[in-house]
C-alpha positions as CSV (number, residue, x, y, z in Angstrom):
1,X,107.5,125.2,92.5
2,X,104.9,124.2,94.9
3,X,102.8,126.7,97.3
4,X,102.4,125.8,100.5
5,X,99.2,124.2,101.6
6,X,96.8,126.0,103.5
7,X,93.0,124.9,104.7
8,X,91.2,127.9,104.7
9,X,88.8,129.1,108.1
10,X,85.7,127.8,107.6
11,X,82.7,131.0,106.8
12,X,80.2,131.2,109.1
13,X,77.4,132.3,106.0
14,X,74.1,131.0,106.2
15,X,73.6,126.9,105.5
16,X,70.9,126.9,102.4
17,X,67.4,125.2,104.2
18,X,67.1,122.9,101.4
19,X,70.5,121.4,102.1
20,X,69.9,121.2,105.6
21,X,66.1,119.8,104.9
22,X,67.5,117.4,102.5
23,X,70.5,115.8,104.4
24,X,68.0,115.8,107.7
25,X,65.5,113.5,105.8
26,X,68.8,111.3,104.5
27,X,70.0,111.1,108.0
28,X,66.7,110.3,109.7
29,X,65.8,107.7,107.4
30,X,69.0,106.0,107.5
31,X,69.0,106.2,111.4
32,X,65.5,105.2,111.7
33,X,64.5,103.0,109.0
34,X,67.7,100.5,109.2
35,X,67.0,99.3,112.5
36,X,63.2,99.0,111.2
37,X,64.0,97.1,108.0
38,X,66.5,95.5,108.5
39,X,66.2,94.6,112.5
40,X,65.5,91.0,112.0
41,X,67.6,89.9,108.9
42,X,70.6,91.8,109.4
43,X,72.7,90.0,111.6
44,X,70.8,86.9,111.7
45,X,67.4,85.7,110.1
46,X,64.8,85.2,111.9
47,X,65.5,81.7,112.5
48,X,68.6,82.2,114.0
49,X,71.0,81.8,110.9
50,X,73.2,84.1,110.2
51,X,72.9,86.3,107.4
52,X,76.2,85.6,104.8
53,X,77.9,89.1,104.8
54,X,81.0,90.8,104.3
55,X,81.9,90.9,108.1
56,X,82.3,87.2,108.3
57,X,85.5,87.1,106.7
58,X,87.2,89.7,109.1
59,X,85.8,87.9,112.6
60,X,86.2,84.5,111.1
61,X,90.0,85.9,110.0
62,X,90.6,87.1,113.5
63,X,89.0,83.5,115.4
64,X,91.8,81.6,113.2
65,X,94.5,84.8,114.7
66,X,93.2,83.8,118.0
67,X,93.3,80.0,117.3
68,X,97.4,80.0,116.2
69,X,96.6,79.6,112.6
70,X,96.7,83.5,111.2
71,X,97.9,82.3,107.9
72,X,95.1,79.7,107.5
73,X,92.6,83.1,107.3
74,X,93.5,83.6,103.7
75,X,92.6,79.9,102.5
76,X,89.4,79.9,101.1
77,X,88.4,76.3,102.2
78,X,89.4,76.6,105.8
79,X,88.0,80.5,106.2
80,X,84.8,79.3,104.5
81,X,84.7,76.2,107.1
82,X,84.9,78.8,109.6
83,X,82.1,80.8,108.3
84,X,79.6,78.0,108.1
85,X,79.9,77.1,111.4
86,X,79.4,80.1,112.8
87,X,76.3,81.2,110.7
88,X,74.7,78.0,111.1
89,X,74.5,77.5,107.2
90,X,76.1,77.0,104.1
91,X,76.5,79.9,100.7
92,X,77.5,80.1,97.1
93,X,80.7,81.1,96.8
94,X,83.1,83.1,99.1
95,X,83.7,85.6,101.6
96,X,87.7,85.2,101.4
97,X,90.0,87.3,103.3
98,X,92.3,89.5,101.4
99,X,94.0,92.1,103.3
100,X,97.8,92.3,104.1
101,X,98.9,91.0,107.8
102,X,98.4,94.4,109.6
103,X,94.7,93.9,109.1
104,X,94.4,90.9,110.9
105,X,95.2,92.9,114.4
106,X,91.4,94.3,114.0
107,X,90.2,91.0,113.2
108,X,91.8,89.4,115.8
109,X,90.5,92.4,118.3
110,X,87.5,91.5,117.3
111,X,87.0,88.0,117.2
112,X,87.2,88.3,120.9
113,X,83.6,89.5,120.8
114,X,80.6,87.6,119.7
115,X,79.6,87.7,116.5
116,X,76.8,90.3,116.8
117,X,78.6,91.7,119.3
118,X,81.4,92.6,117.2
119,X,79.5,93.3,114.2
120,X,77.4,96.3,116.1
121,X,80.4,97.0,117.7
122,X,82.3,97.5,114.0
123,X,79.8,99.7,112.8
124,X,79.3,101.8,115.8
125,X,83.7,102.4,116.6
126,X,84.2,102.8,113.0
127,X,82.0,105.2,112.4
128,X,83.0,107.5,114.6
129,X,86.6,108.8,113.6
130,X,84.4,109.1,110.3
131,X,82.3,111.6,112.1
132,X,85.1,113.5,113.6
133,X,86.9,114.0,110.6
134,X,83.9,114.9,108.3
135,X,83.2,118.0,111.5
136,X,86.8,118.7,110.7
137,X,86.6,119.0,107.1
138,X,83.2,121.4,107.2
139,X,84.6,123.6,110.4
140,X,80.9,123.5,111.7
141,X,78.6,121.1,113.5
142,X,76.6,120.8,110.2
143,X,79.0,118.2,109.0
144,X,78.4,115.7,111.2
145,X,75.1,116.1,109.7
146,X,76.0,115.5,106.4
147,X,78.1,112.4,107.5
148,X,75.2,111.0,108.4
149,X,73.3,111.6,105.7
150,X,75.7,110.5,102.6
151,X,73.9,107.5,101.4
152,X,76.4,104.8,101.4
153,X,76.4,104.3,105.4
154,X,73.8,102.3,104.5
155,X,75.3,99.6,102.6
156,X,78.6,99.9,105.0
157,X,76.4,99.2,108.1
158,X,74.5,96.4,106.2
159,X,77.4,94.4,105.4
160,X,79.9,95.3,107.8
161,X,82.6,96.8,106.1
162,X,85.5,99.1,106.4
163,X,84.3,102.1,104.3
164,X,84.3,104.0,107.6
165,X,87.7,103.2,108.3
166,X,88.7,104.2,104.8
167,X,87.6,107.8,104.8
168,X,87.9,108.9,108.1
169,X,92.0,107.6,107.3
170,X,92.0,109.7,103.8
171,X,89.6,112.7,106.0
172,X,92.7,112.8,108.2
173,X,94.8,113.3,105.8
174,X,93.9,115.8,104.5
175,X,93.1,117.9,106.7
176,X,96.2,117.4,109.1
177,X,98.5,117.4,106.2
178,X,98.5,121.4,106.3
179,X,99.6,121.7,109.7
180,X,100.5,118.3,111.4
181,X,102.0,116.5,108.0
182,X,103.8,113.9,110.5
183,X,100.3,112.5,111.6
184,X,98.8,113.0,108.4
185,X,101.5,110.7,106.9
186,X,100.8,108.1,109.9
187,X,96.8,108.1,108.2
188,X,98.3,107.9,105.2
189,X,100.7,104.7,106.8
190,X,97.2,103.1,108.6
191,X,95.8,103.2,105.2
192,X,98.0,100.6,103.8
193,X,95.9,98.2,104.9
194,X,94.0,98.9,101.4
195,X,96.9,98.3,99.0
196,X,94.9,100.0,95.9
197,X,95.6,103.4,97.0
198,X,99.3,102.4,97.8
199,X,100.6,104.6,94.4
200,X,98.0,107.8,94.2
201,X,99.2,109.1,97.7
202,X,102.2,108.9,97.4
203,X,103.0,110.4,94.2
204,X,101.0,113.4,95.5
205,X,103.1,113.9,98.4
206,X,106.0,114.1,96.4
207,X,104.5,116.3,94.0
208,X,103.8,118.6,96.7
209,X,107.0,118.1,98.2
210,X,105.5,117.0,101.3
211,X,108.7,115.2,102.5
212,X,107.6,114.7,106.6
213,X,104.2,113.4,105.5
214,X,105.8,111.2,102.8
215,X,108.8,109.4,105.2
216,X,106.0,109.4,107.9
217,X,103.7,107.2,105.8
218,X,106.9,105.2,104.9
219,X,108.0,104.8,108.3
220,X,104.6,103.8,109.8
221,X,104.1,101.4,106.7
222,X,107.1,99.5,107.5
223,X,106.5,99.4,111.3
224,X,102.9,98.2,110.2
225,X,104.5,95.3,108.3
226,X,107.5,94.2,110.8
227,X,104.8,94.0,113.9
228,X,102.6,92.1,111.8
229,X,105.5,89.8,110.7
230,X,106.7,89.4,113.9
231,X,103.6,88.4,115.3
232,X,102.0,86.4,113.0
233,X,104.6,84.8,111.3
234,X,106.4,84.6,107.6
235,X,103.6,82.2,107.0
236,X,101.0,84.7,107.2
237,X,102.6,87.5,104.3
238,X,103.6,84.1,102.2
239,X,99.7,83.0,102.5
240,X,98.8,86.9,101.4
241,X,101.2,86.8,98.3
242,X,100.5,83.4,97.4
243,X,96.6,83.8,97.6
244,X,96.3,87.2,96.1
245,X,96.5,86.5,92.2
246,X,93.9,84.0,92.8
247,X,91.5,87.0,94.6
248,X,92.4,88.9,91.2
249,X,91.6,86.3,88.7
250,X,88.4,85.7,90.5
251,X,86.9,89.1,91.1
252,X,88.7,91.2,88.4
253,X,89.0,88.4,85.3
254,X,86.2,85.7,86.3
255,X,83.7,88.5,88.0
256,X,82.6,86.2,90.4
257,X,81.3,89.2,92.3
258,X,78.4,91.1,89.9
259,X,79.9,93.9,87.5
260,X,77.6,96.0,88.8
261,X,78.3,95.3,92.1
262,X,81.8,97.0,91.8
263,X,81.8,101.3,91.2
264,X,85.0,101.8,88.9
265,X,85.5,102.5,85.1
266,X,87.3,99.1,84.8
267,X,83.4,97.5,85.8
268,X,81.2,99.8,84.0
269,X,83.0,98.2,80.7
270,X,82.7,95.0,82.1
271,X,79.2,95.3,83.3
272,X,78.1,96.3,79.8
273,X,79.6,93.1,78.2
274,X,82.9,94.7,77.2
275,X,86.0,92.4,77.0
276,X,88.8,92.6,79.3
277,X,91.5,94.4,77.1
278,X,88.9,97.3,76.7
279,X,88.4,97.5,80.5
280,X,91.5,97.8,81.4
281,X,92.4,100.2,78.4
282,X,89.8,102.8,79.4
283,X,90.7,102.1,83.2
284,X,95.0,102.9,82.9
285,X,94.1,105.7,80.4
286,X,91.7,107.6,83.2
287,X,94.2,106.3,85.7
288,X,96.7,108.1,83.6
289,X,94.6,111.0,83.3
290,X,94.0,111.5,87.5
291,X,97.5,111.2,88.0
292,X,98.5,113.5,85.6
293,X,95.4,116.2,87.0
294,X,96.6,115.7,90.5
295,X,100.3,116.6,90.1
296,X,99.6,119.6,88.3
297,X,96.9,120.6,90.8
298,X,98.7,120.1,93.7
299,X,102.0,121.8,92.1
300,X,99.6,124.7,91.4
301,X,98.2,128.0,93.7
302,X,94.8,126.2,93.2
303,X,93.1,126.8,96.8
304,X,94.1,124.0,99.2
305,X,90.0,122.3,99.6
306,X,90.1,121.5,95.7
307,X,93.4,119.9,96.0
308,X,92.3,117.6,99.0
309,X,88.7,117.1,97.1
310,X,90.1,116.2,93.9
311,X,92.8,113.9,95.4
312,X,89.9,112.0,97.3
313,X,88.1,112.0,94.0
314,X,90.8,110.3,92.2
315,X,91.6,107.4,95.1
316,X,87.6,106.6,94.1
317,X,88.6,106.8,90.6
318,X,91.7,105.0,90.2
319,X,91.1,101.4,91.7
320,X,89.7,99.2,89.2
321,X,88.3,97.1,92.6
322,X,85.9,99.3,94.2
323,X,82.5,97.9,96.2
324,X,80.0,100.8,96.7
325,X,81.2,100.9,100.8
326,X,84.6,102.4,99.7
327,X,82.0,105.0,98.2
328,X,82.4,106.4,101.6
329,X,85.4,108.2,100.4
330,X,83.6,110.3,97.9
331,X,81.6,112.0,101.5
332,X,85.5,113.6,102.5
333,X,85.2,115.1,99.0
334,X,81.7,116.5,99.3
335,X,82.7,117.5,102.9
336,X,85.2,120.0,101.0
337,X,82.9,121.3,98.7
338,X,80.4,122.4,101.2
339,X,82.9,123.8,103.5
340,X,84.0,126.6,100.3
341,X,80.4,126.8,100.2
342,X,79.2,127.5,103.2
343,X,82.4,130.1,103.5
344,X,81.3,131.5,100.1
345,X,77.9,130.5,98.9
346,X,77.4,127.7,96.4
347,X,77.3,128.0,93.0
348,X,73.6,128.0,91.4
349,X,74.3,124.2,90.0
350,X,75.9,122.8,93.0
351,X,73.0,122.3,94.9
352,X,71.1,120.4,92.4
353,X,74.4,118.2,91.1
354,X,74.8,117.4,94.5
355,X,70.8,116.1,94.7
356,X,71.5,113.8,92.0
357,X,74.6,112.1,93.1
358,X,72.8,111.4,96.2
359,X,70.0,110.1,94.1
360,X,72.0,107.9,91.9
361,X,74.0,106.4,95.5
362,X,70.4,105.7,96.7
363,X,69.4,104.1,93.5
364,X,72.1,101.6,94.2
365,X,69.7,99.6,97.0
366,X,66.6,99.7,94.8
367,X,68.8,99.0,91.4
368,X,70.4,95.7,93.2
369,X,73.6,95.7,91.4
370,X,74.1,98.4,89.3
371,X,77.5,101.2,88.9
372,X,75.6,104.2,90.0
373,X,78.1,105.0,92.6
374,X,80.8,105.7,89.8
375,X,78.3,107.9,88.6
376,X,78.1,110.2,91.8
377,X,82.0,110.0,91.8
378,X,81.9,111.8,88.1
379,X,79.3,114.3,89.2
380,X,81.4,115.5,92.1
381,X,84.6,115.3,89.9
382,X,83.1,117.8,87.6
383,X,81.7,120.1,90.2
384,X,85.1,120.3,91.7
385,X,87.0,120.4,87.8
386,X,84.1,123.5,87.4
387,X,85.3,125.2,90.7
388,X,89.1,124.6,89.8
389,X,88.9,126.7,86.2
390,X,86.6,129.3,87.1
391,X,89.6,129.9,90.1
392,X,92.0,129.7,87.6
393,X,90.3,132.1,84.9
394,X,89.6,134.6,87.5
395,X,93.4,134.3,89.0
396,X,94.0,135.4,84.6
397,X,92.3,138.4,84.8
398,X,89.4,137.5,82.9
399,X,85.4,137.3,84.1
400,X,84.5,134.7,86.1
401,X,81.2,133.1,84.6
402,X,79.9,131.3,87.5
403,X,80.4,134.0,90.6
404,X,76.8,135.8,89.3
405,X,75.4,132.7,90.0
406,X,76.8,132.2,93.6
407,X,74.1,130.9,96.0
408,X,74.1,134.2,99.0
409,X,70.9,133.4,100.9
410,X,70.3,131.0,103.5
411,X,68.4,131.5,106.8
412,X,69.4,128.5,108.7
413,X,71.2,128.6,111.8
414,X,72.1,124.7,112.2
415,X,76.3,124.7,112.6
């Protein structure tokens, strides 16, 4: 039998100063020091090239939507052609466009803009559904604080990606799915635009017997799909089928991209010269091993904020293509965490674990390409899988190890 799901009110107990100190300084210098750094090579270099990024693909995608050609976005000759002339200059390799139809409405949105234009513009929209959702998740003003400070803004403002997007659609999730499951399900529909987490969702939902979210995502799916075909063409799915196995074989056989580049289990293996069969050996087997965790966790009486952090945990851990922006996920997990914690203090080694996940997502710029993001992931798997037993044990009847240890003071008013 399933229980039903119920997000707990936020606490208003004390916010620990060094968690508040901490998260200011991340926030600040990620707010500050971008625009600094990074002011006159981001966009474009300083002689007025533009800077080869992720972003190209999507507004060079969307200028070939507006130019009647939507299926020519996901041929790499032509969408590279496109990218060259509009950065002034020539790279190695490819930016190439991979996501399903439905994506190419935001493209085409915004190749309407200017390059920079829409770049800024990407980073600042996106960003803030982020924001509302990680407020949501906390139940106090203090989480838009940590939103800004999780680490991985930086790379997903640098290169213009969707990791925004991503976990402000798995945020809303979550937390509607206790008490509006038909617009948590429409999230869960939006989020389609990222096949990878097409099966872990899903399975949960059913698991949980969460029927309106589950037809909900289903319905909005397929409505996704039919305006997409009916606006851009048979062509355009036929192009994304036909140009996907090539995507595959070069990121996730050749490894055009660095190993280290990518945050997933399958890459670590990889990234220390391990073959391919022993990848993706170790990679089904802790696939395996999430689904299995989630569908008994979600079954359970477990308390609803480790369900939803453990199932955005597992969409980190499960895709074996995973760039350090769709890191952003692993914030709507943290933003979980603290909200128990705030409600009932943190336990003694939260704090501290939490201090070196960040750490180890910061490494990641100084490191170059290196899978220190999987790392953080594991961290905040265990602090959850630590929280989940000692619920469990005390729901037994026996002691519960970790409650002496329960962080109580805190001074700070902030949220």
């Amino acid at each position: 039998m399933t229980t039903p799901l119920i997000l707990t009110p936020s606490g208003r107990g004390p916010i620990p100063p060094a968690l508040v100190m901490v998260c200011a300084i991340l926030a600040i210098l990620q707010i500050a020091f971008f625009p600094l750094y990074y002011g006159r090579g981001w966009i474009f270099e300083e002689g007025g090239l533009g800077v080869p990024t992720d972003f190209i693909n999507v507004w060079s995608a969307g200028r070939l939507v507006l130019d009647g050609h939507p299926a020519w976005a996901y041929d790499w000759d032509i969408q590279k052609k496109v990218q060259v002339a509009v950065l002034g200059q020539t790279y190695p390799g490819n930016f190439a466009w991979h996501y399903p139809p439905p994506f190419l409405f935001i493209a085409a949105l915004l190749a309407k803009l200017p390059y920079a234009v829409a770049f800024i513009g990407w980073a600042c929209v996106s960003a803030v559904p982020y924001l509302v959702v990680m407020r949501a998740i906390v139940g106090r003003p203090f989480g838009l604080l940590l939103a800004l400070a999780f680490p991985v803004i930086f790379t997903n403002v640098l290169v213009g990606q969707n990791g925004f997007l991503t976990a402000s659609l798995i945020g809303g999730l979550l937390v509607l799915l206790p008490t509006r499951p038909i617009l948590a399900g429409i999230c869960l529909g939006l989020l389609s635009y990222k096949p990878q987490y097409g099966v872990l969702f899903p399975l949960v939902l059913l698991a949980a017997a969460q029927w309106r979210a589950f037809v909900s995502a289903g319905v909005t799916t397929v409505a996704l799909a039919l305006a997409s075909w009916l606006i851009f063409g048979t062509e355009s799915w036929q192009a994304f089928f036909k140009w996907m196995p090539m995507f595959s074989q070069a990121f996730l056989v050749e490894g055009r991209a660095p190993w280290g580049k990518m945050q997933s289990l399958f890459a670590l293996v990889r990234y220390f010269d391990g073959s391919e069969t022993l990848a993706w050996t170790l990679h089904w087997m802790l696939v395996a091993a999430v689904v299995v965790s989630l569908v008994w966790l979600w079954r359970s009486n477990a308390r609803y904020e480790w369900k939803a952090a453990a199932l955005a945990v597992g969409a980190v851990l499960a895709t074996p293509y995973l760039f350090l922006y769709d890191v952003m996920v692993l914030a709507i997990a943290i933003g979980f965490i603290v909200r128990v914690g705030l409600s009932e203090g943190f336990l003694r080694h939260e704090l501290p674990v939490f201090g070196l996940a960040l750490v180890m997502l910061v490494a990641y710029q100084f490191l170059g390409a290196a899978p220190t993001g999987l790392g953080a992931t594991l961290l905040v798997a265990a602090l959850i899988g630590i929280r989940i037993g000692d619920s469990l044990h005390a729901k037994s009847g026996g002691a519960t190890p970790f409650k002496a240890s329960a962080v109580v003071h805190g001074t700070n008013s902030l949220g």
